[in-house]
CHARMM internal coordinates of N, CA and C (Angstrom, degrees):
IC EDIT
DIST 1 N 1 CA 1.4528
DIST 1 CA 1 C 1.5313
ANGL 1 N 1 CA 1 C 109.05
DIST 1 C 2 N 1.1993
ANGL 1 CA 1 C 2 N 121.27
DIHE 1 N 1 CA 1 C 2 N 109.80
DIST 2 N 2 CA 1.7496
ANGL 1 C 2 N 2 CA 119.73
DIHE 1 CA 1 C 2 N 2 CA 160.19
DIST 2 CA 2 C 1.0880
ANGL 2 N 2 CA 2 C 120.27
DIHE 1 C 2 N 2 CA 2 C -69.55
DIST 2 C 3 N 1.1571
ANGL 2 CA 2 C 3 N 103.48
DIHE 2 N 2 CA 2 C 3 N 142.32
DIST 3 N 3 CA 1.8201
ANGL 2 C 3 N 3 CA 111.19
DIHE 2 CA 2 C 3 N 3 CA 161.60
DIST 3 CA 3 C 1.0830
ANGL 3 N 3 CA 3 C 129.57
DIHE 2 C 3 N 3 CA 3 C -73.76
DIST 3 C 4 N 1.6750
ANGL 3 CA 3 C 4 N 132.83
DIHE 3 N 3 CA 3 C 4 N 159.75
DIST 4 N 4 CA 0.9583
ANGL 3 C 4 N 4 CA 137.08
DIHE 3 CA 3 C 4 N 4 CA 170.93
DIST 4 CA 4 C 1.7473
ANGL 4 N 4 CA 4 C 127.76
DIHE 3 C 4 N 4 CA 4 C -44.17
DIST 4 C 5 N 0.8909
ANGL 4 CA 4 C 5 N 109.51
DIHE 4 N 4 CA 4 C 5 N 102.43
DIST 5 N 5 CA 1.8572
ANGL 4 C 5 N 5 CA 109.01
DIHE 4 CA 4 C 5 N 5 CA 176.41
DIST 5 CA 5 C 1.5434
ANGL 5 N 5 CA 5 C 116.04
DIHE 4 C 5 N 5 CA 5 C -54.98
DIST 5 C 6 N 0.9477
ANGL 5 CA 5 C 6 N 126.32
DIHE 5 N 5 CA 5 C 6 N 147.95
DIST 6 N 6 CA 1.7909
ANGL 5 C 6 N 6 CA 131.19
DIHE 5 CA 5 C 6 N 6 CA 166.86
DIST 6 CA 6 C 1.4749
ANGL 6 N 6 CA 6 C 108.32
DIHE 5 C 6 N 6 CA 6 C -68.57
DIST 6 C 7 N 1.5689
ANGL 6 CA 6 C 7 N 142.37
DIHE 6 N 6 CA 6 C 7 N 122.59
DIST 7 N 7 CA 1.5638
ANGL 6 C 7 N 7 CA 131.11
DIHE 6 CA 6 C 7 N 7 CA 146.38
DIST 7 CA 7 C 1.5632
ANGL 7 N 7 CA 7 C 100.67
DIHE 6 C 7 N 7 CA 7 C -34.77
DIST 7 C 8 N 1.5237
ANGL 7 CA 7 C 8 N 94.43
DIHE 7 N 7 CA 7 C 8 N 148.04
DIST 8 N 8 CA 1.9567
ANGL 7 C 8 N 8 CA 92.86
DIHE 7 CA 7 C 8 N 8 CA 178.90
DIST 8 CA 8 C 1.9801
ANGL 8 N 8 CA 8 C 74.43
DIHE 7 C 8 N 8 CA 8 C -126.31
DIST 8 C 9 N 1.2125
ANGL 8 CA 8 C 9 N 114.46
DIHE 8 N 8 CA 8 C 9 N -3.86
DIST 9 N 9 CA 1.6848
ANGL 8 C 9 N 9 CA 102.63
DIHE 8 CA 8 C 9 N 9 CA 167.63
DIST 9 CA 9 C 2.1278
ANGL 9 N 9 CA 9 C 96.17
DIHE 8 C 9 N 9 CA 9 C 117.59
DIST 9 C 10 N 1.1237
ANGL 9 CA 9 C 10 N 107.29
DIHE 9 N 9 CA 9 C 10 N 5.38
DIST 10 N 10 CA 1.4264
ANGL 9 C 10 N 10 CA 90.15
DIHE 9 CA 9 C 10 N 10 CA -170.03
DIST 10 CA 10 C 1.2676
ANGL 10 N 10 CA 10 C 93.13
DIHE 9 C 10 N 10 CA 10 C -148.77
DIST 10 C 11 N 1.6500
ANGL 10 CA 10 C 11 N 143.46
DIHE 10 N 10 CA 10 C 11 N 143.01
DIST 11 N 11 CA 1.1754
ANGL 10 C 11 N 11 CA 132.24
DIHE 10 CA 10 C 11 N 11 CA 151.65
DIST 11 CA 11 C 1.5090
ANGL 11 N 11 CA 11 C 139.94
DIHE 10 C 11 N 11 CA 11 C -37.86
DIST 11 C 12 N 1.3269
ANGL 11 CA 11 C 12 N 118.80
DIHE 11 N 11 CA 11 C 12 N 120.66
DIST 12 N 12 CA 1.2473
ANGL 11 C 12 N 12 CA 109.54
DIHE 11 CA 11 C 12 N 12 CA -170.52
DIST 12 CA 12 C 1.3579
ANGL 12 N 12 CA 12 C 113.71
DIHE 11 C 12 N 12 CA 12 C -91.27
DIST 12 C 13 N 1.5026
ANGL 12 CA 12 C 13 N 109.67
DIHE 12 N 12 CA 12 C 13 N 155.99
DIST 13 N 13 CA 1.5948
ANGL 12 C 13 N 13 CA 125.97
DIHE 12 CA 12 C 13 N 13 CA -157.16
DIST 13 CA 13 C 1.5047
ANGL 13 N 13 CA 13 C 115.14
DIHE 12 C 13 N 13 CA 13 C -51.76
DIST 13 C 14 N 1.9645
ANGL 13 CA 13 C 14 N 101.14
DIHE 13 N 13 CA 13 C 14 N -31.83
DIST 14 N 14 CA 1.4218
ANGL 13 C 14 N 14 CA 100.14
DIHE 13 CA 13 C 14 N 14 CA -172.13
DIST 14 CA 14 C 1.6895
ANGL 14 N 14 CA 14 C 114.40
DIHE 13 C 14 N 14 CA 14 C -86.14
DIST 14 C 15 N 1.6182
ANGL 14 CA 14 C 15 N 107.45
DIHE 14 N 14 CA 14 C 15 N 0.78
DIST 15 N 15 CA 1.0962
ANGL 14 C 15 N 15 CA 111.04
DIHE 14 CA 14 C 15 N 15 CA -178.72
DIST 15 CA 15 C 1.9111
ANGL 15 N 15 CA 15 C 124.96
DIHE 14 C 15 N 15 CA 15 C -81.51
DIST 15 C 16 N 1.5216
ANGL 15 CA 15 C 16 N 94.31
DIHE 15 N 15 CA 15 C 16 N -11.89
DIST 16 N 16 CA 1.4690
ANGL 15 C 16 N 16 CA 102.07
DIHE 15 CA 15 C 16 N 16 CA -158.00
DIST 16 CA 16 C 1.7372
ANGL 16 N 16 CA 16 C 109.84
DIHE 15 C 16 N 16 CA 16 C -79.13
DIST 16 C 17 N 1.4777
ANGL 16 CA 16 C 17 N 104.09
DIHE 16 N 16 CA 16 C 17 N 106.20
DIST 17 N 17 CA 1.0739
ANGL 16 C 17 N 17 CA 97.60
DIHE 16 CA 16 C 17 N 17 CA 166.30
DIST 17 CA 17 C 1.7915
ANGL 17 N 17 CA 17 C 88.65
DIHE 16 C 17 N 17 CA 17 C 142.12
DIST 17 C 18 N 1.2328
ANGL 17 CA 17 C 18 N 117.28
DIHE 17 N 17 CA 17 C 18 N -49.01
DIST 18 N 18 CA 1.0834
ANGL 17 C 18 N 18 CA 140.67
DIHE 17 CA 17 C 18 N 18 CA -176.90
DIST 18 CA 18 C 1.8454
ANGL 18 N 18 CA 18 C 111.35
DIHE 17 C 18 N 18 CA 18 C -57.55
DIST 18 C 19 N 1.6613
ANGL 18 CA 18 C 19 N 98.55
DIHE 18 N 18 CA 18 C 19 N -178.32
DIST 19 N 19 CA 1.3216
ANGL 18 C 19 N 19 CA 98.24
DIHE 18 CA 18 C 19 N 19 CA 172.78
DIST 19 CA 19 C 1.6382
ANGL 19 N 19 CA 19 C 100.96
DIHE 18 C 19 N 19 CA 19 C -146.20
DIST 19 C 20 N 1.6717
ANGL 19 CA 19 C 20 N 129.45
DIHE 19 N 19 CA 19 C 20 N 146.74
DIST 20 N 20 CA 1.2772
ANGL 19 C 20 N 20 CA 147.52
DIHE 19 CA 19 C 20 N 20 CA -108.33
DIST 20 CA 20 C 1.4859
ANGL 20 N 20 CA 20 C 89.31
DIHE 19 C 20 N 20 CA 20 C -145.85
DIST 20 C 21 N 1.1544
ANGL 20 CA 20 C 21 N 125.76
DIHE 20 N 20 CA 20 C 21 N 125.52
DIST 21 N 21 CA 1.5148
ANGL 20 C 21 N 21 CA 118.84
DIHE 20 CA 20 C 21 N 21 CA 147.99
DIST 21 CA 21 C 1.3071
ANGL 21 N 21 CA 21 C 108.23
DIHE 20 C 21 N 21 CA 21 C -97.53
DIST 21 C 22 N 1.3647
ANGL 21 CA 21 C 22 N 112.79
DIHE 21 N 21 CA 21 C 22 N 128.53
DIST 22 N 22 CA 1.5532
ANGL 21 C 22 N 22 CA 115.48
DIHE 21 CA 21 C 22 N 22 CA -174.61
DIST 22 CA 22 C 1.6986
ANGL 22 N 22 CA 22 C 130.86
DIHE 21 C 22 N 22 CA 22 C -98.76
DIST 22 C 23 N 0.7085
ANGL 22 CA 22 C 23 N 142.30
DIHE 22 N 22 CA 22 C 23 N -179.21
DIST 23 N 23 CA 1.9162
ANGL 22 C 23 N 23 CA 149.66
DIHE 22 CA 22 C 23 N 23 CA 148.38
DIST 23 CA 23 C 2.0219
ANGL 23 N 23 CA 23 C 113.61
DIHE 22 C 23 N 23 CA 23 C -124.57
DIST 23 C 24 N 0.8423
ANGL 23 CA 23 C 24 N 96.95
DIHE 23 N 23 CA 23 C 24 N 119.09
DIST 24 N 24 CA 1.5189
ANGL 23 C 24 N 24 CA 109.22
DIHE 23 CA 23 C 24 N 24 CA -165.10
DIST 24 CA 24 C 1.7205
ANGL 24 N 24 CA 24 C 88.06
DIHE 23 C 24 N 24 CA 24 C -96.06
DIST 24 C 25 N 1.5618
ANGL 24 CA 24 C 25 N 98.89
DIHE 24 N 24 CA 24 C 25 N 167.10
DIST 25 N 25 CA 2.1900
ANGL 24 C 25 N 25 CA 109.58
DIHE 24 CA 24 C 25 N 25 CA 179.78
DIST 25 CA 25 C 1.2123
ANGL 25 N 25 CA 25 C 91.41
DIHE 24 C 25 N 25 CA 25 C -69.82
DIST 25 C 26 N 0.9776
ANGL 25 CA 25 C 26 N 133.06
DIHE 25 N 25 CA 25 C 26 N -44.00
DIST 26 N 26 CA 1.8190
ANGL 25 C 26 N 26 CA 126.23
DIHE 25 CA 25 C 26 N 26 CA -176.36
DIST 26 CA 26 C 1.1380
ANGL 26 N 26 CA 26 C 91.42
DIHE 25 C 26 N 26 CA 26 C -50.69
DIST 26 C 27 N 1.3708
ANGL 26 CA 26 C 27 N 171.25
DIHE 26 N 26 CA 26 C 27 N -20.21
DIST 27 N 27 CA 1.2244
ANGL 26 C 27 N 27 CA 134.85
DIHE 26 CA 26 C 27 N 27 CA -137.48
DIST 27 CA 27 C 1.7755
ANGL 27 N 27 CA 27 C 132.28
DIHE 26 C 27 N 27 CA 27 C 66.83
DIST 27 C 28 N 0.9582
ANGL 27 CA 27 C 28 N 123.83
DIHE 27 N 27 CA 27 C 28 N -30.44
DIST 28 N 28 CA 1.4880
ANGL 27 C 28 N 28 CA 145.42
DIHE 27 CA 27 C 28 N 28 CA 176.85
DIST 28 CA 28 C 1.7582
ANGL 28 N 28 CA 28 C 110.01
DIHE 27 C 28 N 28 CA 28 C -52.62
DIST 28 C 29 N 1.2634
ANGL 28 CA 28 C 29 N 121.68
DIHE 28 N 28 CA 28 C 29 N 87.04
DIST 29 N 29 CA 1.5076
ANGL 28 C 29 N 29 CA 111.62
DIHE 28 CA 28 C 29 N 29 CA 139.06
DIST 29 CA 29 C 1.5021
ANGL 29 N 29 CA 29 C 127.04
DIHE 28 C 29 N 29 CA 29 C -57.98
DIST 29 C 30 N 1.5712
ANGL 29 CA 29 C 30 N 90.57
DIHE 29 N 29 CA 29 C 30 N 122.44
DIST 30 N 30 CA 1.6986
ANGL 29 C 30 N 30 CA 92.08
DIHE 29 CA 29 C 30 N 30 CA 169.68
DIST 30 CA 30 C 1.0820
ANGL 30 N 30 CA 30 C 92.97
DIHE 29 C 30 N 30 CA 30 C -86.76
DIST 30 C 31 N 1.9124
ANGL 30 CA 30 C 31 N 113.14
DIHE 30 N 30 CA 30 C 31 N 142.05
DIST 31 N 31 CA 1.8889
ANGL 30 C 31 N 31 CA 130.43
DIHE 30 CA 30 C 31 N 31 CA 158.87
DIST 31 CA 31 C 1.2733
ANGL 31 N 31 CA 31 C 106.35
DIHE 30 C 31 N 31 CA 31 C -36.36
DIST 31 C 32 N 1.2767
ANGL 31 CA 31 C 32 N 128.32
DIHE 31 N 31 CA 31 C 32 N -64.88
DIST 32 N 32 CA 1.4747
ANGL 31 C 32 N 32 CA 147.65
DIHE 31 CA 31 C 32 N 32 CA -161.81
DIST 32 CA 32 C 1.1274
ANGL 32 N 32 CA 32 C 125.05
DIHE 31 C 32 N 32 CA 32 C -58.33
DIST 32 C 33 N 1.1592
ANGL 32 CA 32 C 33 N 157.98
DIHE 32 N 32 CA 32 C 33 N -174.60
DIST 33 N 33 CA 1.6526
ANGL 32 C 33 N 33 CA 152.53
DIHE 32 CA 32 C 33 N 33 CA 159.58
DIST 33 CA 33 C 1.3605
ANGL 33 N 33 CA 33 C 91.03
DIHE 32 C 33 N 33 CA 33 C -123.91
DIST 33 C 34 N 1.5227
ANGL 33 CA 33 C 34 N 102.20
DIHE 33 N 33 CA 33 C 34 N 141.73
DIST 34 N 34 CA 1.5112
ANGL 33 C 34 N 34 CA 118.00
DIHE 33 CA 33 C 34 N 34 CA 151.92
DIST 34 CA 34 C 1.5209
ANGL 34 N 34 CA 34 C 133.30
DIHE 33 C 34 N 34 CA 34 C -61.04
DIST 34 C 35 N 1.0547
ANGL 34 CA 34 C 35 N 124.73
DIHE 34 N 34 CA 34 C 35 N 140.49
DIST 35 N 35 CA 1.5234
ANGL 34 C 35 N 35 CA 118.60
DIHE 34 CA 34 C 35 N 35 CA 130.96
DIST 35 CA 35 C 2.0485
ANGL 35 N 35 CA 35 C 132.11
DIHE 34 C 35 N 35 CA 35 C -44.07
DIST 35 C 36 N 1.2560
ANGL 35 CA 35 C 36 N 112.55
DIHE 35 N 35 CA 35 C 36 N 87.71
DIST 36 N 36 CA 1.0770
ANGL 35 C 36 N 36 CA 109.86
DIHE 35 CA 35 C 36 N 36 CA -167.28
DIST 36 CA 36 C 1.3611
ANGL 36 N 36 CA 36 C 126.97
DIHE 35 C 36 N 36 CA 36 C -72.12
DIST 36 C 37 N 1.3591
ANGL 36 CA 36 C 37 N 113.12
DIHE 36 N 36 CA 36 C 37 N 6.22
DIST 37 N 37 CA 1.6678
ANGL 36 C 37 N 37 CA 141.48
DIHE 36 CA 36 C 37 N 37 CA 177.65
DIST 37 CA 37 C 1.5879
ANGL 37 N 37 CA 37 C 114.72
DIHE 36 C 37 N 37 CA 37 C -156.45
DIST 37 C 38 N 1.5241
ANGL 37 CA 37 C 38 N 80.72
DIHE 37 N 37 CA 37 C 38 N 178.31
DIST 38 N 38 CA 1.8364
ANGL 37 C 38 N 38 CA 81.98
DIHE 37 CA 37 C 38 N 38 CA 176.35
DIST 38 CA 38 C 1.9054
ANGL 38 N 38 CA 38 C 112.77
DIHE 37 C 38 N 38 CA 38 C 93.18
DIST 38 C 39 N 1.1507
ANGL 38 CA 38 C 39 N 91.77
DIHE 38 N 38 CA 38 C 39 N -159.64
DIST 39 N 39 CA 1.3503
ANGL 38 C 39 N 39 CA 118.41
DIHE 38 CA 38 C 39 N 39 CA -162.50
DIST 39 CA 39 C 1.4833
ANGL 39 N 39 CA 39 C 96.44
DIHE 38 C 39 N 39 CA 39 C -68.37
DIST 39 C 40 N 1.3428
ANGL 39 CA 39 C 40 N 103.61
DIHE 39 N 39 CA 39 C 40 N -66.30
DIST 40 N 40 CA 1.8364
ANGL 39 C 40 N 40 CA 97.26
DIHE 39 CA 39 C 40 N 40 CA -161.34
DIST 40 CA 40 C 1.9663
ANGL 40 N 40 CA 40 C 84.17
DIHE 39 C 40 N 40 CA 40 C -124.41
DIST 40 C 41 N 1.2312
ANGL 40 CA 40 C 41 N 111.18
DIHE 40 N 40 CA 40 C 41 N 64.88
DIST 41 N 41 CA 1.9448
ANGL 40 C 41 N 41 CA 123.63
DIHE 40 CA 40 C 41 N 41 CA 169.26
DIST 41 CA 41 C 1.0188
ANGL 41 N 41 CA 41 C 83.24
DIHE 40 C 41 N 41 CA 41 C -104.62
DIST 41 C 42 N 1.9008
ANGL 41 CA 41 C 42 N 89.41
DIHE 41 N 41 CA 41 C 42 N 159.41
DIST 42 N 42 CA 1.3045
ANGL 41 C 42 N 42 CA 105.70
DIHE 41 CA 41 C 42 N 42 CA 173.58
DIST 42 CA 42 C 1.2686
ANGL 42 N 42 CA 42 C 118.00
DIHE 41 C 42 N 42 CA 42 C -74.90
DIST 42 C 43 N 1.7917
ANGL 42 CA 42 C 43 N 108.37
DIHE 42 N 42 CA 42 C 43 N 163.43
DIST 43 N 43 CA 1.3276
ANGL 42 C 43 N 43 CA 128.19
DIHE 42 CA 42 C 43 N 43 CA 141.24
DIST 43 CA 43 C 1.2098
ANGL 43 N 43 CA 43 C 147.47
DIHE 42 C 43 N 43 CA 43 C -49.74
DIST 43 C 44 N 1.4488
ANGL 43 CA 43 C 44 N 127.51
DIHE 43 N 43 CA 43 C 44 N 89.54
DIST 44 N 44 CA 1.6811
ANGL 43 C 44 N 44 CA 127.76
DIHE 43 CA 43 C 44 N 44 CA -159.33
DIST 44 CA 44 C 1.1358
ANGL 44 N 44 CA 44 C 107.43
DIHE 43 C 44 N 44 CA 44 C -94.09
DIST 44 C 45 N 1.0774
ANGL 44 CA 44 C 45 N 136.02
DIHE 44 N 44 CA 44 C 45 N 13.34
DIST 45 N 45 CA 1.4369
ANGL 44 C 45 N 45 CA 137.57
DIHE 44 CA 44 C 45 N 45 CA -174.73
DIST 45 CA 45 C 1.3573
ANGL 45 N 45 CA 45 C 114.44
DIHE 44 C 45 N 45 CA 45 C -79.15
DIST 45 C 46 N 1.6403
ANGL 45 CA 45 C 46 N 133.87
DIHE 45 N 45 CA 45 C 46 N 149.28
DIST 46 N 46 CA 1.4240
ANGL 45 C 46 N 46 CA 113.03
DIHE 45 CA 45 C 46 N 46 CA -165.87
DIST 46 CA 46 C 1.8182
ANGL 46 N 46 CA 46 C 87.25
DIHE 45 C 46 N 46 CA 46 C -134.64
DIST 46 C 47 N 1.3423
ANGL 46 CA 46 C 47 N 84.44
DIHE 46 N 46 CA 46 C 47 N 129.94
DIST 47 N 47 CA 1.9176
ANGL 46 C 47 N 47 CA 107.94
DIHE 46 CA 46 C 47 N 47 CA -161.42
DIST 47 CA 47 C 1.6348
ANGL 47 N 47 CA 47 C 95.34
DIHE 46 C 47 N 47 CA 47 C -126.11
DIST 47 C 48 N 1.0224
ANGL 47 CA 47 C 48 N 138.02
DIHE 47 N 47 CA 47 C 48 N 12.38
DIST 48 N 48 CA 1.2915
ANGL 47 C 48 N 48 CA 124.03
DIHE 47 CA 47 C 48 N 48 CA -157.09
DIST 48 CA 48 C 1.8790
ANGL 48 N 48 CA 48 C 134.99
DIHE 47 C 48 N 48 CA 48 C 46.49
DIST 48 C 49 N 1.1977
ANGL 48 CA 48 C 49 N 103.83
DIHE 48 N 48 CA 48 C 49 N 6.38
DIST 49 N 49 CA 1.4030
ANGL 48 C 49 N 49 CA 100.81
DIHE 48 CA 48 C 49 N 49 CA -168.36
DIST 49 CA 49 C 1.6202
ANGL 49 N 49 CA 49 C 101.05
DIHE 48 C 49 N 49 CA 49 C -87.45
DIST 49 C 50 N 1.3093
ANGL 49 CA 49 C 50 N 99.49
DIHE 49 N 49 CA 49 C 50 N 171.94
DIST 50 N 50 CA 1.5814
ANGL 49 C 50 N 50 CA 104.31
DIHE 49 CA 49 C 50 N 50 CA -178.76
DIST 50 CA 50 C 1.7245
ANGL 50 N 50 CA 50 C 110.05
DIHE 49 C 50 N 50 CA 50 C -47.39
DIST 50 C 51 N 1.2495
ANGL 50 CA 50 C 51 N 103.43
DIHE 50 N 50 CA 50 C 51 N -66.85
DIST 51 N 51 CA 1.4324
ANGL 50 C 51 N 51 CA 119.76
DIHE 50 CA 50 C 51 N 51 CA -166.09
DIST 51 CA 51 C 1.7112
ANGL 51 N 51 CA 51 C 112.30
DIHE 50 C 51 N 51 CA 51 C -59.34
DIST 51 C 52 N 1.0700
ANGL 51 CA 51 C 52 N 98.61
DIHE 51 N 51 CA 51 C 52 N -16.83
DIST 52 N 52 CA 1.8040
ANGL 51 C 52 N 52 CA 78.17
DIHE 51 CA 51 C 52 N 52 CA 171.42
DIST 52 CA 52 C 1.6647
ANGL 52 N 52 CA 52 C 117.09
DIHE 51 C 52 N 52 CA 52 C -75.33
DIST 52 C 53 N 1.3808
ANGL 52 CA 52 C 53 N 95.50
DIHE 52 N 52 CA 52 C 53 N 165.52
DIST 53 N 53 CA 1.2830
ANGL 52 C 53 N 53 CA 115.22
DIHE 52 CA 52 C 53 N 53 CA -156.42
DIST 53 CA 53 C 1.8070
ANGL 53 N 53 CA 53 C 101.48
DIHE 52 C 53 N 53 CA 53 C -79.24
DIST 53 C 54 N 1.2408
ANGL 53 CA 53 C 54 N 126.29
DIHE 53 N 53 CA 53 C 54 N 147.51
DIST 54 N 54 CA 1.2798
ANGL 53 C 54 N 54 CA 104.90
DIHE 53 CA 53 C 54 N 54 CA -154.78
DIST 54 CA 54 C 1.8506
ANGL 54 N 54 CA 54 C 92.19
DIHE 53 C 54 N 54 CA 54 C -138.49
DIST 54 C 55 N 1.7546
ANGL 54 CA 54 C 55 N 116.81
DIHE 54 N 54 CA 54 C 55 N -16.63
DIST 55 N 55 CA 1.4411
ANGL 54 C 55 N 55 CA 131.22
DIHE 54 CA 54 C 55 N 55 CA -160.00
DIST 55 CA 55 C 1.6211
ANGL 55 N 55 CA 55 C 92.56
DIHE 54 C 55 N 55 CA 55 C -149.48
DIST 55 C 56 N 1.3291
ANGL 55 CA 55 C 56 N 112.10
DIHE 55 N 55 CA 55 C 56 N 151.10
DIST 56 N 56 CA 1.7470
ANGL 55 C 56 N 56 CA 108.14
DIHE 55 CA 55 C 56 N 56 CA 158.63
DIST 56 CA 56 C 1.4765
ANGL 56 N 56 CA 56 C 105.63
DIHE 55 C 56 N 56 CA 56 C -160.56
DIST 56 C 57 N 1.2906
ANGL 56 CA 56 C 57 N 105.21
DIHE 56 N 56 CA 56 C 57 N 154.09
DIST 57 N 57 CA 1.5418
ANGL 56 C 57 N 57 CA 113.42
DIHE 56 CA 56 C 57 N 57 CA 178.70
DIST 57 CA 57 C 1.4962
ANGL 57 N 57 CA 57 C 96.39
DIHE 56 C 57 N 57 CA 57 C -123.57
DIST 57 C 58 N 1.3239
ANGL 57 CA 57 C 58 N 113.55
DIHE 57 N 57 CA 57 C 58 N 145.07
DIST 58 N 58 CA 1.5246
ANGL 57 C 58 N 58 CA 117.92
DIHE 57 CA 57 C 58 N 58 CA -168.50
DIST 58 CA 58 C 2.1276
ANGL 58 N 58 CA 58 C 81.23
DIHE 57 C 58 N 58 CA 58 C -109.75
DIST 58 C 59 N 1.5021
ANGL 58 CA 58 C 59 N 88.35
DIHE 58 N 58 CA 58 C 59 N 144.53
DIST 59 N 59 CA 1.6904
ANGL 58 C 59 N 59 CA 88.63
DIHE 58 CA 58 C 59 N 59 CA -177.86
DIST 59 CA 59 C 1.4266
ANGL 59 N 59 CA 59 C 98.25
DIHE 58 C 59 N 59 CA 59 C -150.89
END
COOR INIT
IC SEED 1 N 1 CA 1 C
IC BUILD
């Protein structure tokens, strides 16, 4: 089992293509996995707001 990775603010290489279970600044696990690219992937950018992604597990 791996652990959760840190956002460093940009998608990482091994993620592309894939899909991400995340931890957002709120605290909030989404059930679901992301799309970690693409059309409707997430946002890795780090803005301070709640909702960015703050941990990710590539799955």
């Amino acid at each position: 089992m791996t652990l959760p990775q840190p956002n460093t603010g940009r998608r990482p290489e091994a993620a592309a293509g894939k899909r991400v279970n995340v931890t957002l600044r709120n605290g909030m696990r989404p059930a679901e996995s992301w799309a970690a690219d693409g059309r409707a992937g997430c946002n890795w950018s780090l803005n301070g707001h709640p909702f960015d992604i703050t941990h990710f597990k590539i799955v």
